[in-house]
Structure formats: C-alpha cells, structure tokens
N, C-alpha and C positions, 0 to 999 in steps of 0.2 A: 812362686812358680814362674818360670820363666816364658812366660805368653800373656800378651796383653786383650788375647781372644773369650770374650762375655764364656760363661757355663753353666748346663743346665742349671739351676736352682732344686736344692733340696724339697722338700714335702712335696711333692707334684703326686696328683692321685691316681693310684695303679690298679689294679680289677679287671682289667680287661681277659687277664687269664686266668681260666678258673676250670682246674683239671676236674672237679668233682661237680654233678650237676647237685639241683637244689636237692632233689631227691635223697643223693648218697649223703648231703649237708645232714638230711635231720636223720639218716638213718643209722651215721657214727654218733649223734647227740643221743638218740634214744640208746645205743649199745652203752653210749661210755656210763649215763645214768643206771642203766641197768648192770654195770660191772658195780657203781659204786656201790648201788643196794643190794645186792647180793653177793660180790666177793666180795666189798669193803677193801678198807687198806690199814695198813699196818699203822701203829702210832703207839707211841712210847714217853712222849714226854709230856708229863706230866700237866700242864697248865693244856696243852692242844687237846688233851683226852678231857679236860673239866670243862671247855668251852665245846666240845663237839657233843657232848653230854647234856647239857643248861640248853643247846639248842635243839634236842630231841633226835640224837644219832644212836643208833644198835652201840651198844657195847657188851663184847665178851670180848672178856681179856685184852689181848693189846688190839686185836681187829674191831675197827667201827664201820660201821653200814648206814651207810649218809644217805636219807630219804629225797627222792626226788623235788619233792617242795621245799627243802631244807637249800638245796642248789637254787633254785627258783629264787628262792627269797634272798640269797646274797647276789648274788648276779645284779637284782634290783639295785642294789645300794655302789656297787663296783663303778667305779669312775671309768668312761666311756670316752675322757678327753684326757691326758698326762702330756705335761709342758718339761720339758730337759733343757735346762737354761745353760748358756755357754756365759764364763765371763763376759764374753761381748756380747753383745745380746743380738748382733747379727747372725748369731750361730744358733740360736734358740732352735730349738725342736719339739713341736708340734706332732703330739701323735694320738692320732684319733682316724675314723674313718680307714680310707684303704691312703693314707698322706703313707708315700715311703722317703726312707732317710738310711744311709750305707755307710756302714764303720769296720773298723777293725774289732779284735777280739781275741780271746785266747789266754793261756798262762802260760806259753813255751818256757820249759827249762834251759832252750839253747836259741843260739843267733848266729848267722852267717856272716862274719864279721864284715866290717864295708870294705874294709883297706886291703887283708890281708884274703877274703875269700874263703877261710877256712872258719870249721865249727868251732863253736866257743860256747862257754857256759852264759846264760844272762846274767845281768848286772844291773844295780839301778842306774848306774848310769845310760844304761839303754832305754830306762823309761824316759830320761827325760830326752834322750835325743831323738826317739821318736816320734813323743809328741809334739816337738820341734818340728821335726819331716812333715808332720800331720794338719799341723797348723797353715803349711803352708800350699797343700794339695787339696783344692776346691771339691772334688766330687768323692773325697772322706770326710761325712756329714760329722760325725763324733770319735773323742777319742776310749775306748774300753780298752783297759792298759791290756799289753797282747804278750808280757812278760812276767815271769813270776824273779827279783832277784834273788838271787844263792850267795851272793857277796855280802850278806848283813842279816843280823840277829833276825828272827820268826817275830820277836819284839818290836821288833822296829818297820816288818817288813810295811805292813798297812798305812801309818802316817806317812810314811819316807817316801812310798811309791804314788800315795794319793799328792801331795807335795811335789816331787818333781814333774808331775805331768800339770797341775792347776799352775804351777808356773812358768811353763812353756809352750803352752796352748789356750787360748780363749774359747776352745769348741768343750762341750761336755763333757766330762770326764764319768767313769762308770768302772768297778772291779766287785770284784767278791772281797769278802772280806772273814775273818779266821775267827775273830775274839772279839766278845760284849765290848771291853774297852780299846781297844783298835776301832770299831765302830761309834764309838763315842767323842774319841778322839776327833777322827774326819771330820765329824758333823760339827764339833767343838771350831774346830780348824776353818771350815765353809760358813760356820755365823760369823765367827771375825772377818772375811773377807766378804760377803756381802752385808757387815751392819749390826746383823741379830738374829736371832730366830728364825722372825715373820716373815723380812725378808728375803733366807733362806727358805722360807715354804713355798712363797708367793713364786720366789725364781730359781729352785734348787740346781745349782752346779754340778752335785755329786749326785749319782743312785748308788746301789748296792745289790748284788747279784747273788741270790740264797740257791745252792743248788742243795734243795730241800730234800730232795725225792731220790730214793735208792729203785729204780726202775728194778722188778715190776711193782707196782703199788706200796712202796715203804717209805716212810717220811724217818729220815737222819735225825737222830734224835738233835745232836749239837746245833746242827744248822736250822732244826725246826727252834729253838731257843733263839736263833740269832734275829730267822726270819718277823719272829717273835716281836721283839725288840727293834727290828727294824720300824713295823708296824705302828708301835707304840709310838715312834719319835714321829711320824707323820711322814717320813722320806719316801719316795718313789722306791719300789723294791722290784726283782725280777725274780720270776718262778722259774728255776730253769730245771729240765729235767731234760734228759736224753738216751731214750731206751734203742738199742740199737733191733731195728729187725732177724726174727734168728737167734737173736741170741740173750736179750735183754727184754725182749716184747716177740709176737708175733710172728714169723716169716712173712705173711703177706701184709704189704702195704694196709689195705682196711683193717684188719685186726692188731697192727702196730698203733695209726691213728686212733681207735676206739680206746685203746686202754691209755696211752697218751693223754689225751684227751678227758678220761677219767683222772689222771694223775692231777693236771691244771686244776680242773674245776674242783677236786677237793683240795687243792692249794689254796684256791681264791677265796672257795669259801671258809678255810679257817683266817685269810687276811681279813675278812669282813666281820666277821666274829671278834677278831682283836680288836679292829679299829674300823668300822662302817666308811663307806671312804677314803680308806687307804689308794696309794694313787699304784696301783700295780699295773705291771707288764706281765702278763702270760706269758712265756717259754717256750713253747714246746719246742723242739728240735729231732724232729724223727730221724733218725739215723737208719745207715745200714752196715751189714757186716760182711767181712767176706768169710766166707760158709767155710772156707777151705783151710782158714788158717782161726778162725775167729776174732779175726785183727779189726776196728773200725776204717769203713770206710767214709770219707768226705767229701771223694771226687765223683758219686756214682751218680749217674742220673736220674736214678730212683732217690738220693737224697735232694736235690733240686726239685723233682715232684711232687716229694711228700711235704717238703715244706710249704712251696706252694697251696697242698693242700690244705695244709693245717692254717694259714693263714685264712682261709676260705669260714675255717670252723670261728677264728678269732672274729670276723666280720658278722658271722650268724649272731654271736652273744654281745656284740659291739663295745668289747673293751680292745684295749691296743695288745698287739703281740710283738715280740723282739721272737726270732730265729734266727737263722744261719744261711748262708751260701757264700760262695767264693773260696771252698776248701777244696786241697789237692793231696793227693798219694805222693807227687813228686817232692825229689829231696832239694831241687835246683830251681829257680827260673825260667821253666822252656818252654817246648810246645806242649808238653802233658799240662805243665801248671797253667797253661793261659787257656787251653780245651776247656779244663774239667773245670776252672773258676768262672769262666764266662756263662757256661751253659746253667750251671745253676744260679749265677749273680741274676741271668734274664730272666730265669724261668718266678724267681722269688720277689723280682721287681714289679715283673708285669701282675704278678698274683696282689699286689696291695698291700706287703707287708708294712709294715711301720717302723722297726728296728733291727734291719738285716746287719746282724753281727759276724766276724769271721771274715770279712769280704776284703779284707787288705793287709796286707804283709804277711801272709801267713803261708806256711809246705809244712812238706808230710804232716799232713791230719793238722793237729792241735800241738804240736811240738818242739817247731822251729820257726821262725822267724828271722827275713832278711829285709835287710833296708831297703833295698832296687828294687825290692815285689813291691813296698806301698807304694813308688812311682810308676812300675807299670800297670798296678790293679787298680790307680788314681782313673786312669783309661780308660779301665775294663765300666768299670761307677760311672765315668759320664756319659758313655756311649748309652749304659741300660738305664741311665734316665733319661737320657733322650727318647730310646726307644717309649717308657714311662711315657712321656712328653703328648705320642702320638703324632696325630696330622689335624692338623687345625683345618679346618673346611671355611669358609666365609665368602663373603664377595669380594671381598680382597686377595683371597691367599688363589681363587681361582684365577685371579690376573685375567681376566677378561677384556681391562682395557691395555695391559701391557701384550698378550697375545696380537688383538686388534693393530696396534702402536707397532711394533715389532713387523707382522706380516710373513708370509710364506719369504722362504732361505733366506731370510737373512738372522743376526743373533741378539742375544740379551746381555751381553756384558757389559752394555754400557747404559744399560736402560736405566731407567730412575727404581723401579720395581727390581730389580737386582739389588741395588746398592740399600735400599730399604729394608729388606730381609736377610741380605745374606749373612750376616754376622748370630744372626738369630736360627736364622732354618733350619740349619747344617749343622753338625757337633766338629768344633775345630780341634785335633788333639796338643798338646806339649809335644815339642822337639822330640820326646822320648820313642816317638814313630811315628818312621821315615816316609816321607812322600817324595821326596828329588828324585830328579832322572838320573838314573843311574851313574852318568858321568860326576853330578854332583858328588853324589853319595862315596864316589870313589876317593874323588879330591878328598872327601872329608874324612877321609881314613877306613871306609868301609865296616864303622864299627853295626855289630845289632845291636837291639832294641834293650839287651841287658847291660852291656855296656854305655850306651848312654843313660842309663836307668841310675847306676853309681853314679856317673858323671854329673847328675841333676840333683843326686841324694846329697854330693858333697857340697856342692851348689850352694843348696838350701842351709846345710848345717852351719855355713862357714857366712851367711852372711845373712840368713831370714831372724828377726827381733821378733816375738812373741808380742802379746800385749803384758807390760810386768805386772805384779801384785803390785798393790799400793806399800811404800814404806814401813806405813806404818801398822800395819797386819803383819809386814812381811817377818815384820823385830819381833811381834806378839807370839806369833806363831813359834818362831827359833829359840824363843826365850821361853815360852809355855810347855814346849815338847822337847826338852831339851837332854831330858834322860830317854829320850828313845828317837828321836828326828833324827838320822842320816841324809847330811845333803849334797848336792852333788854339784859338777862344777857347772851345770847351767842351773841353778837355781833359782839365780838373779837375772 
C-alpha cells in the first residue's frame, strides 16, 4: 500500500454499541430456546437425527425438539476462544470476546473487470489476484475468497481456489466448500504447508464455511454431512445461516433474531455432539428484504442493526460470531456504495463483532465484485476501527503539560506532544482520498476517489510479492493434486 502511515491494528475490542438492552438479550435467548422446544427444526440426515436422539431430543419424523438443558450442556463445552492463523503469523486472528477483525466475503459469479470497466464472468484467476490486492491493504484483516470460478471443472473448483489465494496472501484464508473430498483435499494441502496435522490445529490457515441451515428452521441435508465431517477433522467451521426478514424469517427485527438465533444454537449444538470442542464460529446474518420485489437487501440499515444485534446475543453465550456488513444495492463504486457500506461496517464494529465478513470488494448484494471497492472499503475498515479504537483518556493524552507549555494563542505544531502522538491519534488515509487544496488536486488531473482506487489496484498487482509457499510444499501440492489442481499464473 502505498503510505508509509502506522494503521489501526486488527482485534482491537468493540462493545461500546449495543442496539439491544440486557433485558431484550435474554428475552430473544428465552424465545429462540422456546422456538427450539417447541417447533423444533427440521433434520434429515441421518447420523445428525442418531446424535440428537443419543442426547435426549423429541423426535417425530424428521422434526426434532431440542430440550433447553440439551442447549445448556453444549454451549458448556463450545470454545469461547478460535485462533484463524495467517501463513505469517502477523496476520493471526484472535477471536474471542467482543476482539473485531474486517474481511471480504462472498461467491460473486461476476467482476468489474479492472482494465476494461465492464462485467465479466469470475475466474480463478480473480482469486488469486485478489488476494494479491488483499495482501497488501492493512485494514482487510482476512482473506474469505469473494468469488466462486466458472472457468474450471466443479472438480477442481475447491483445491484450485483454496491454492491460489494461500499462495498469494499470508492473511487467513476461509470459503465454503461443495464435496467430502474437496474438503479433504484443503486440509490435505494446509498439513503439507504447515508441517502435519497438529500443526495445522495448533495454527489452522484454512476454515470452512457450512451454510447448514435452509432458513426457516431446516438443516440441508448435504451440507449438514459436510458440516459433519468438517467437525470430525477438528478444523474451525462457520454456521452460516441467513434468513432474510419478510420473507425467509419474521418481518420484525425481534422475531427475525429469535428464530435466527434458534437456528445457531441447534447448529452449535449438533457441532458439540460430533466433536465437544469443535472450534466454531456462529453465523448468524439477519438480513432484510425488500417487501416490494422480494429481492435481498444488504444496504439497509436495518441490516447493520440486526447484525449488530446479533452480535450482542454471540457475547451473551461467549463463543465468537462471524456476520456481515459492508454490503450495497449499488452496481458501481459511488456514493450509494460508500453510504450503505460504511453505516453498517460502523454500526457491526462498534457492536464487538469478531468476523465481520462482506466488508470489501463487494456491489449489488452478494453478486459482483470489483477491484477499486477493496481499495476504497480498505478506508472505510480503518476509519471504523479507529472509530473501534475510541479515546484513550490518561494523564497524558489530556496534555496538561503541553496545554500549560503552549499557553493562550499561540499553537502545537511544533510541540513535542504533537509529534508524539500524531502518527497515532488520527487515522491517516492512502492517496486513495483526497485531502489537497484544490489547486493541487487539479494539477493532479482532478481524478475521484474511484479512479485513483484502480490506479492503486494496478499499483499493487504489478509489483506487491506475497509471502511464497515453501518450494517444497509448493511441488508436493502440484504433484499430489494433480488430476484436479488448476493453477494460475500467480501461483508462484
């Protein structure tokens, strides 16, 4: 990135805003337990219905009725701390408590291409140049591949996509994944590069994102298999579910969160049933719709609030949550995409989420993806961790003696107390916007903030070095997977 200006630092602790008092906290905890034991939810596969059974769940037919002590007792066991390790280990992620950390996200079928402006199909070569971009934009704490390719076999899509981002990004990497041995693969692929196994437990690279749950209350049978299996291997997994308000869950906000909120907790509790321990991320993602068309919305401020809410409920039961903000209706880079991203990226920062996904590169909803949004949403991420940051109070930061030192009219630009903090206090942005006086700005071609946003994309692409794979992983890997591994020309 082209600024040699310090930036906030990732995990910094958020809480400060909390839409729901404690009250409403335990009064969606009591509804969503009382949805499970009495409507229950739907389940169909096989080993999930013998293990909800063995731990004393209602069963008729495919609907089970998961006892409130039944919740109670895996919650116990639900890890409370999940470590998301970046090949470099300066990018590790910590998530526990209200620690926030802002990534991308997504599986757009399309991309606004960098050069030419116009839509285009994804590609994997868009994974890796992405996390390329990604790598090099400090307040995009992780990379969750934000593209699904359509250039290469269904067979190949999982090792190929998981491969070109671990080789051009040191930060975490995270996707969904389709097939038992696609998933087996990854993990196969993440022991050879860190070691073994344990290693990979101790520091996992990769997670895996099961969206289990057919909102309202039905678990997908194939993904509940994979979720399954993810379990088994010991990997960090994510519960994601996303019932949109209106249409998929509730109209009003509380009765969205309450059934939500039921959907998680019998997610969690069948991860703890598999595997006690298992290092999950709760999901939730309340959405909304618009009434008028039934279309999702991403940009409403009711989704920035609900999430924040829900983040509220992840802190009641203290395991970590991954949700959303930073999504827009808009099809382009303007002023609707930079409104509707920022107000929910604040509003889901200050709330203490842990893995706000969605928050870069991303228009219209979940669909497209363009290069010059992950450098201007790179922006939008460090201001609302700053914001995150707060105001330090001390005897210091009140400058009491620099006040004193100083004196009526005259200034502090040359104070010692200036030059001490100011690299700190303030959030400095990238070139990518503008602060010159006007005349500058002109000299400089008068471009906006989207065009220099390309101009910093191509920047990076054409001269930022990732950290490589080791060699000799790199041969194991191309040699091992070599009936399905597509690679790409940043590989290496």
């Amino acid at each position: 990135m082209p600024t040699d200006i310090p930036h906030p630092q990732k995990g910094l602790p958020g809480g400060r805003y909390r839409p729901l008092t404690e009250e409403q906290v335990h009064q969606i905890h009591h509804a969503s337990l009382s949805i499970l034991e009495n409507t229950g939810v739907q389940v169909e596969e096989p080993e999930a219905v013998d293990l909800f059974r063995k731990a004393g769940a209602e069963i008729s037919g495919s609907r089970i009725r998961i006892p409130p002590d039944l919740i109670e007792r895996t919650l116990e066991t639900a890890s409370s701390r999940v470590v998301l390790a970046g090949r470099d280990p300066q990018h590790d992620l910590i998530l526990e408590g209200s620690r926030v950390h802002i990534g991308t996200g997504g599986a757009a079928l399309q991309v606004l291409d960098l050069d030419s402006g116009e839509l285009r199909a994804a590609v994997l070569q868009d994974a890796a140049d992405m996390a390329r971009l990604v790598d090099a934009l400090p307040n995009i704490h992780f990379y969750l591949l934000p593209i699904y390719p359509t250039d290469i076999p269904e067979e190949s899509v999982e090792i190929s996509k998981y491969y070109a981002a671990l080789a051009n990004t040191g930060k975490h990497i995270q996707a969904g994944v389709y097939t038992k041995r696609g998933l087996q693969d990854v993990i196969a692929m993440a022991e050879k590069i860190m070691g073994g196994p344990d290693p990979l437990r101790e520091r996992p690279i990769v997670s895996f994102i099961t969206s289990w749950m057919v909102s309202p209350l039905m678990f997908a049978t194939d993904v509940t298999e994979l979720l399954i299996e993810v379990c088994r291997q010991g990997m960090p997994v994510v519960l994601s579910s996303a019932p949109m308000a209106g249409s998929t869950a509730p109209v009003t906000l509380a009765g969205t969160l309450a059934q939500l909120n039921a959907e998680q907790l019998a997610g969690l509790c069948l991860t703890q049933l598999v595997n006690p321990g298992t290092p999950v991320l709760i999901g939730p993602i309340p959405a909304t719709s618009d009434l008028r068309t039934g279309s999702y919305l991403g940009g409403s401020v009711e989704f920035g609030l609900a999430n924040a809410a829900i983040s509220q409920m992840a802190h009641h039961y203290q395991v970590p949550i991954y949700n959303s903000a930073g999504m827009t209706e808009s099809k382009l880079p303007d002023f609707q995409a930079g409104m509707e991203k920022a107000q929910s990226v604040i509003q889901v920062a200050l709330a203490g989420s842990n893995f706000i996904h969605h928050a870069a590169g991303m228009l219209e909803d979940m669909s497209t993806i363009a290069y010059e949004e992950f450098v201007l949403d790179n922006e939008i991420l460090g201001m609302a961790m700053r914001a995150v940051r707060g105001i330090e109070v001390n005897a210091d930061t009140l400058a009491l003696e620099a006040i004193d030192r100083v004196g009526p009219g005259n200034h502090y630009l040359a104070d010692p107390h200036t030059r001490k903090y100011m690299r700190t206090e303030h959030y400095f942005p990238s070139p990518v916007l503008d602060r010159q006086d006007r005349s500058f700005w002109q000299s400089d071609g008068q471009k906006d903030a989207q065009t220099r946003a390309v101009e910093i994309a191509r920047e990076i692409l054409a001269t930022h070095q990732p950290l490589p794979i080791e060699p000799d992983a790199a041969r194991w890997i191309e040699e091992q997977f070599s009936d399905s591994l597509i690679l790409t020309a940043r590989t290496h």
